[in-house]
N, C-alpha and C positions, 0 to 999 in steps of 0.2 A: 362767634361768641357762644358758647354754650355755658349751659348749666349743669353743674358737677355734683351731684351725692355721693358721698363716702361714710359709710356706713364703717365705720374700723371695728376690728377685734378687740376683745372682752379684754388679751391679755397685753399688757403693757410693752413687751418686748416682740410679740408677735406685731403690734401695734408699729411699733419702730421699723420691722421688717417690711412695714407693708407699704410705705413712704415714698419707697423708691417707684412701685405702680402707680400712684396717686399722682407724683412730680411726671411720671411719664405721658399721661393721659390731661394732664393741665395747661391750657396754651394763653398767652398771652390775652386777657381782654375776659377769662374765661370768670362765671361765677362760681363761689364755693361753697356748700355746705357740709359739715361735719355733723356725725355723729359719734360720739366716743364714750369713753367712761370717765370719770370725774377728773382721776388723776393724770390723765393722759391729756387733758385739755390744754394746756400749755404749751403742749407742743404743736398746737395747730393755731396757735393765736397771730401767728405773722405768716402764715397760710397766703401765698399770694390768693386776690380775688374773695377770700374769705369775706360770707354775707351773714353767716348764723352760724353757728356754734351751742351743739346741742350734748348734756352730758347726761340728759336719763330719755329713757323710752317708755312706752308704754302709749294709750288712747290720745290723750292729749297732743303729744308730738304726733302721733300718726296722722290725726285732725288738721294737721297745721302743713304737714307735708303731704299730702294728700291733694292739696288744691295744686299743687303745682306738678308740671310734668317736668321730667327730668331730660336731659339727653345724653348724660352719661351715669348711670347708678354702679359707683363698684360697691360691691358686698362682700364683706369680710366674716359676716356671721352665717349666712346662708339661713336667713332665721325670716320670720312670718311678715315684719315688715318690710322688709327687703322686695321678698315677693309680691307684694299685694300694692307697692307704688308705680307710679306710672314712667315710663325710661323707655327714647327711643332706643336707648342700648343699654343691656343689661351684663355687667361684669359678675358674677359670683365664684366666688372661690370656693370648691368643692374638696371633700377630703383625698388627700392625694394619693395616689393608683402607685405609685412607688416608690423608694428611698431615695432621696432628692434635698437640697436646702428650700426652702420655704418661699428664696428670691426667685430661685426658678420656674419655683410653680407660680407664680406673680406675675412674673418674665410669659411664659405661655400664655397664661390668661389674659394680657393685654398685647399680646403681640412681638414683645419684645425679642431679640435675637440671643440675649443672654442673659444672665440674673442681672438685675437692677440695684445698683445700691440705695440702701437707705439715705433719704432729704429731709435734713431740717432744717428750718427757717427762723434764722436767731435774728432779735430785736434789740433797738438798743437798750431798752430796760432789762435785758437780759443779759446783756455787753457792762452796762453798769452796776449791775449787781456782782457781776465776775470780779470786776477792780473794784469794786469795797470790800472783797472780803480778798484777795490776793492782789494790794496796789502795787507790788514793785513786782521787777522780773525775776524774781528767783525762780527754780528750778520747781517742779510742782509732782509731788506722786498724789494720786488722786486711788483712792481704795475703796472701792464696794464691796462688803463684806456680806450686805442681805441678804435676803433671800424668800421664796413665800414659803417654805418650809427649814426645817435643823435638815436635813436630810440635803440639801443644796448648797449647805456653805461650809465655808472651810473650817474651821476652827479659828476663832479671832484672836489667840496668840501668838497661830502663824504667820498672817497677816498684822502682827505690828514685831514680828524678829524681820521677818522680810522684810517691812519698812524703814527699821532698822538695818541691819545690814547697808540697803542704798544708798539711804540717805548720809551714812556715816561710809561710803564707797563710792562704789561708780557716779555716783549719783550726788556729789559732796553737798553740802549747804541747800539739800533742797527742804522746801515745807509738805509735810506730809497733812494733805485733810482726808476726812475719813465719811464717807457720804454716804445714807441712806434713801431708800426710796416710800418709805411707809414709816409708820412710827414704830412698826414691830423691828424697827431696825437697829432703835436710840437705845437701846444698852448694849450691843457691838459694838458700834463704835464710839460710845464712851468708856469702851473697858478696851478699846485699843487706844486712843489718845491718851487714857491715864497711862498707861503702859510706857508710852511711849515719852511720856512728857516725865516720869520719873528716871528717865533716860537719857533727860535733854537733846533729846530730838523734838522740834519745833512742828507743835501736829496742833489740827484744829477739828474737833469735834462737831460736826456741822448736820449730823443727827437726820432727819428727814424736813429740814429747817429750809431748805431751796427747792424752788420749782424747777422742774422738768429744764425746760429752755433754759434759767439759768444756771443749772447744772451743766445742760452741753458746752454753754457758752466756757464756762471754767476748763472742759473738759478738751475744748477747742483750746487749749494752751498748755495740758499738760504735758510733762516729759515723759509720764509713762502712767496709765489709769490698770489697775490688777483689783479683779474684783473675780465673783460668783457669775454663775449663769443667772442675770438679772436684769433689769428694764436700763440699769444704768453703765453696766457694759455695751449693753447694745446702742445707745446712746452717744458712747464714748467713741466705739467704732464708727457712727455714723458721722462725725464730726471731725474723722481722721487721725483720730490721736493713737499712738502705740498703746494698744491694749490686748492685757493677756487676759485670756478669761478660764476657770479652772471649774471644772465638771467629773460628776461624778454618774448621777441615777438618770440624767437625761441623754442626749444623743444631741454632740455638733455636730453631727451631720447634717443633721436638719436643722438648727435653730444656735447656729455659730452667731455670735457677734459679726456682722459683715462690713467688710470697709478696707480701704486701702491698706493699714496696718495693723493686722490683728493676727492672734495668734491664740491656741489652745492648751490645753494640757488637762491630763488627767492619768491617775494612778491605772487602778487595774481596767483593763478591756470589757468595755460591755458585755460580749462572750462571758469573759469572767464573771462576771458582776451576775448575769440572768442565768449560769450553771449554779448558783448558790440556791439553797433551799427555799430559803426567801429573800426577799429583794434586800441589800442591804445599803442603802444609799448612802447615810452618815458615816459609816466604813470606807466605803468607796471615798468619800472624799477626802476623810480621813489618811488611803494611801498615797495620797499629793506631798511629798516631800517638803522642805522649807529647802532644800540643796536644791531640786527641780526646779521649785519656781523661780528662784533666784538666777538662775541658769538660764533659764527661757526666759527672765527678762532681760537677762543680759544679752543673749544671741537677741533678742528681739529689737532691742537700742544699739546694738550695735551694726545691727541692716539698715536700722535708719539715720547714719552716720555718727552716732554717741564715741566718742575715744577717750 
C-alpha cells in the first residue's frame, strides 16, 4: 500500500494527458492525493483511493503536506513544492529533449514501454447527469468550439454548417450539443445552437454549464465529439469517443487528443504557418475547410463501422 502525490499541470488538457501516468503508477489498496487547479477537480473526484483533493497551492497546503512522506510523488509542474516534500520516489516531468507526444514522455518517466493512454474515472453522479440532459438513444454530435485564445478555434459558423450538414446526413436524427469548458466559451456556443435551431436541427446549448466528469461521461456515448485543440477534446478522446480535433497555431504532435479513436486535421503546415512574418494563428485555422471537416468525419465514423 503506498501513498501517492500527484502534483498535476496548470493546463487542463495537459492535465488529461497526464492520467494515463497517474492510472499506471496506482495499485490496488493504494492512497491518493491530488493536487490540481480548480477546474480540473472533477476529474479526480472518483480517483480510485482518493484521500484529499487539493485545488490551490501556496504555505498553507505545503504546511499540510509537509508532515506526511510520500512514496510515490509524480510532478507535473517541476515547481518549488514538488521539490521541497518528502517521496521515497520522486517522478518529475522535465521539459522534453525532443519532439515527441507528451504520453511518451510520461510513458519514460514511469517506465512505461509505450505512451500511456489517458484514464478517467466516471461516477455515477456523472453517468446521471449525462441522462438528464440526453435521456433517450439518439445519436449525439458533441462539439467544442473553445478555446483559451480566438487564435485556437475554428470559426463558430463552421462548426454549426458542419453540424448541420451531419446531423441532416450521415448522421440522420442525431442531437447536436455544443459544450464549453470556461465561461469565455458561452457566446460560441450560444451563437452555434441559435444557428442551428433556426435550422431545426435539434442542438442544446449547454455553455460551460457541466463539469468535467460529466461532460466525459456525455462524451462516453457520443457518435462523434469535433471540437478545438481544448481540455474537452482531450477528454473526449480519453473516454473513446470518435473525435476529430482541428488545429491550427499549436502542434499535434505533441499534444493530439490521445485515445483509441481520434483523429486530426489542420489547414496549412506548421512550416507554413512559422515562414509567415508573424505568427498567424486565427488564419491558420481559419484555412480548415467546412468540405475537410466533414470528410475527416466522415472517413473517421466510417473506420469505426458508421454505414
Amino acid at each position: 500500500m503506498a501513498n501517492v502525490l500527484f502534483l498535476a499541470p496548470a493546463d487542463l488538457g495537459e492535465t488529461v494527458l497526464a492520467t494515463g501516468a497517474l492510472a499506471h503508477e496506482l495499485h490496488d489498496g493504494d492512497k491518493l492525493t491530488v493536487v490540481c487547479a480548480p477546474d480540473a477537480a472533477p476529474l479526480f473526484r472518483a480517483a480510485p483511493g482518493l484521500i484529499a483533493l487539493h485545488q490551490t497551492e501556496g504555505l498553507t497546503l505545503w504546511l499540510s503536506l509537509m508532515r506526511t512522506r510520500f512514496d510515490v510523488l509524480i510532478d507535473a509542474r517541476n515547481g518549488l513544492l514538488g521539490r521541497t516534500l518528502a517521496a521515497a520516489r520522486r517522478l518529475t516531468l522535465k521539459p522534453p529533449e525532443r519532439l515527441r507526444h507528451r504520453v511518451e514522455d510520461w510513458a519514460e518517466l514511469v517506465g512505461a514501454e509505450r505512451g500511456l493512454e489517458p484514464k478517467l474515472w466516471l461516477d455515477e453522479t456523472a453517468r446521471q447527469r449525462a441522462a438528464e440532459i440526453a435521456p433517450d438513444a439518439a445519436p449525439l454530435i458533441i462539439l467544442a468550439p473553445g478555446g483559451v485564445s480566438s487564435a485556437k478555434r475554428w470559426p463558430h459558423e463552421r462548426f454549426a454548417a458542419v453540424a448541420r450538414r451531419l446531423a441532416t446526413g450521415a448522421i440522420a436524427n442525431a442531437r447536436v450539443l455544443s459544450m464549453g469548458a470556461a465561461p469565455r466559451d458561452a457566446e460560441i456556443t450560444r451563437l452555434i445552437t441559435s444557428s442551428l435551431d433556426a435550422d431545426g436541427v435539434p442542438a442544446t446549448d449547454l455553455g460551460a454549464g457541466v463539469d468535467l466528469l460529466a461532460a466525459a461521461a456525455l462524451m462516453e456515448r457520443a457518435t462523434l465529439c469535433l471540437g478545438n485543440d481544448n481540455a474537452l477534446t482531450h477528454i473526449a478522446a480519453a473516454v473513446g469517443a470518435p473525435t476529430l480535433t482541428l488545429f491550427g497555431p499549436t502542434d499535434e504532435r505533441v499534444r493530439a487528443p490521445y485515445g483509441p479513436r481520434t483523429r486530426t486535421l489542420r489547414g496549412r503546415s506548421l512550416e507554413q504557418i512559422a515562414a509567415q512574418p508573424e505568427l498567424d494563428g486565427r488564419g491558420a485555422m481559419e484555412d480548415v475547410s467546412i468540405d475537410a471537416v466533414e470528410a475527416a468525419a466522415l472517413d473517421l465514423l466510417h473506420a469505426g463501422g458508421l454505414r
